[in-house]
N, C-alpha and C positions, 0 to 999 in steps of 0.2 A: 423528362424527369431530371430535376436538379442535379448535377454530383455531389456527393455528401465527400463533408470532410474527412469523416472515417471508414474508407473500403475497408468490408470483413476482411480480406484476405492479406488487407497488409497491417492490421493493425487489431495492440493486445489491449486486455483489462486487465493492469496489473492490481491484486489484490494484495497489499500488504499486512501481514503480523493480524491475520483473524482469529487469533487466540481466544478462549472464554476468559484469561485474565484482564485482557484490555475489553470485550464486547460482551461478558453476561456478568449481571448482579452477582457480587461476591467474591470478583474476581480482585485481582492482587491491586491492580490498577484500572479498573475498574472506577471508581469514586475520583479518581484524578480527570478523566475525563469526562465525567457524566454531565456538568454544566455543559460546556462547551458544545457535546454533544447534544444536545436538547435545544440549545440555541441555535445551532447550523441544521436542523435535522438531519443526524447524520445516518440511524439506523434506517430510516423510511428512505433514503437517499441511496443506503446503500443497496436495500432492496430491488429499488428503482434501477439503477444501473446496472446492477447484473443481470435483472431480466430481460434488462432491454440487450444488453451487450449478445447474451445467447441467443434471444430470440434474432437476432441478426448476425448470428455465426459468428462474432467476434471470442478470438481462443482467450480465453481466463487464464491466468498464470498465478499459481499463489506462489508469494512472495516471502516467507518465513524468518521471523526470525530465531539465533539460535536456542534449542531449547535447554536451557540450565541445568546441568549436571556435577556433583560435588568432584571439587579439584578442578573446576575447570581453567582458574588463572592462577594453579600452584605456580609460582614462580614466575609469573609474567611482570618484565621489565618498564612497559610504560600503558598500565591499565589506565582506561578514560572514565571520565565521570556517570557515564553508561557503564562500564560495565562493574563499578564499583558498587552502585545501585544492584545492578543485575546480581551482582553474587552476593549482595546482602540477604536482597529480596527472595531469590530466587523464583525471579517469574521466570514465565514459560515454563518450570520443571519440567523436566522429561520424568512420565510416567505420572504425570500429576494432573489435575481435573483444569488445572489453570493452564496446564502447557497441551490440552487438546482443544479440535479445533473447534469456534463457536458451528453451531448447529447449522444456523444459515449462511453464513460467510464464509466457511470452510468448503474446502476442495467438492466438487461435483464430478458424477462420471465425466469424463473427458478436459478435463484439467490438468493442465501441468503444475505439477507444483517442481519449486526450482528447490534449491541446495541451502541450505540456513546461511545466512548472513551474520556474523559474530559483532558485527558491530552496528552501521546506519543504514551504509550502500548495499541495495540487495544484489549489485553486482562484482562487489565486492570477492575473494573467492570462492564467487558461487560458478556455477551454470548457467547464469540469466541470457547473458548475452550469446552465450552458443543457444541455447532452444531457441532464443527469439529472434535468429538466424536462419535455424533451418527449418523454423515457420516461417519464413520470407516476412517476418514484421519490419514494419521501416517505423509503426507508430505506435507511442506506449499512452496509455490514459492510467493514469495511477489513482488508488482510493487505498483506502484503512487508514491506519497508524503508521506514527504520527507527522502530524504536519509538515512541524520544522525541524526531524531528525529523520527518519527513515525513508518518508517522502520525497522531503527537500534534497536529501544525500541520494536516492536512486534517478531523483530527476533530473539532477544535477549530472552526474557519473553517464547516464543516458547519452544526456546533449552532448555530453565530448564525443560518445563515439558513434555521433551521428544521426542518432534518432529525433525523430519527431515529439517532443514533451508536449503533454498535457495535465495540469495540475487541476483537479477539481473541488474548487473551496468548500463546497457544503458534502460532500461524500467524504469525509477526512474530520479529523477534530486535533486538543492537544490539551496540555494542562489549563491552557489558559487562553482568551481570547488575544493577549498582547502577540502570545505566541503565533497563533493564528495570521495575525497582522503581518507580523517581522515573514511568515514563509510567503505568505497571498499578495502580499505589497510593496515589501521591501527586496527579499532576495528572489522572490518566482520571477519578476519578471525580468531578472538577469541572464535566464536560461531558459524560461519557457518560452514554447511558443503557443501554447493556448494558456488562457488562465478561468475556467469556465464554470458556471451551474452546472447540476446534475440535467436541467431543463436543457440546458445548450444541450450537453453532449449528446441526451438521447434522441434530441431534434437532428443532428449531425447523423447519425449511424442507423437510423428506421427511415426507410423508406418508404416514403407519403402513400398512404393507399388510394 
């Protein structure tokens, strides 16, 4: 039997930001994605990789980001053009239909989910990198939202402190296909070290029967 690239036991599916704003009709953000999404297949994609990822014991981690709550950047000194959005908009609301999680993409029994990320990097001060420690993970395969900011910023923050990156281009979507481009071609492969189909990955991590 071949060795597969991705042993369950050292390696995560990180799922990021499975909100119903960004993943079900009517959500905030929602319609910003929905091209892109439809172009890449990205719901059917995502399906695809988490079944496969559990059917093969690889741990799920959701990846969150923070949920919008009023007064959150009372007085903050150098707010980014993310969170400027964010507190106009207020996605994610906490306690709002937009800030829970989509149906399918959200957390399942035995899931970790990690600590909200307030701004790109999901390890940012979160917890990411201690659980995905003392799950012995050495390798992240990252899916959701988006691309080339939450993606890009966790994948990236990843590789510095050692992990194995994996960016999968059609499991993921973004405003725009240019976007798409600038994370998959321009800056992934400055830091990844896979850049894959949802096809690859699940070829990688199910073993051949």
């Amino acid at each position: 039997m071949p060795d597969l690239l991705y042993p369950s036991d050292e390696t995560a599916l990180l799922m990021v930001d499975p909100y119903n704003d960004f993943l079900s009709e009517g959500g905030k953000l929602y319609d910003r994605i929905k091209d892109v999404a439809q172009t890449v297949g990205l719901f059917d994609n995502l399906r695809r990789i988490t079944k496969a990822a559990r059917q093969a014991k690889i741990q799920v981690f959701v990846v969150p980001h923070h949920r919008s709550r009023d007064g959150d950047f009372a007085r903050w000194k150098h707010m980014n053009p993310t969170h400027v959005i964010s507190d106009r908009l207020k996605t994610f609301a906490e306690g709002s239909w937009g800030g829970e999680w989509h149906p399918e993409f959200g957390p399942q029994p035995g899931d970790v989910i990690v600590k909200e990320h307030w701004s790109q990097s999901g390890f940012a001060n979160t917890d990411l990198n201690e659980q995905l420690r003392q799950h012995g993970i050495e390798k992240i395969i990252l899916v959701g939202l988006r691309a080339n900011t939450c993606l890009e910023s966790t994948g990236r923050f990843g590789m510095e402190l050692g992990y194995h990156v994996t960016l999968v281009k059609d499991a993921t979507a973004s405003f725009s296909m240019e976007e798409m481009h600038a994370a998959h071609e321009v800056n992934g492969p400055m830091f990844a070290h896979e850049i894959l189909t949802t096809s690859e990955v699940i070829a990688n991590i199910m073993s051949p029967v």
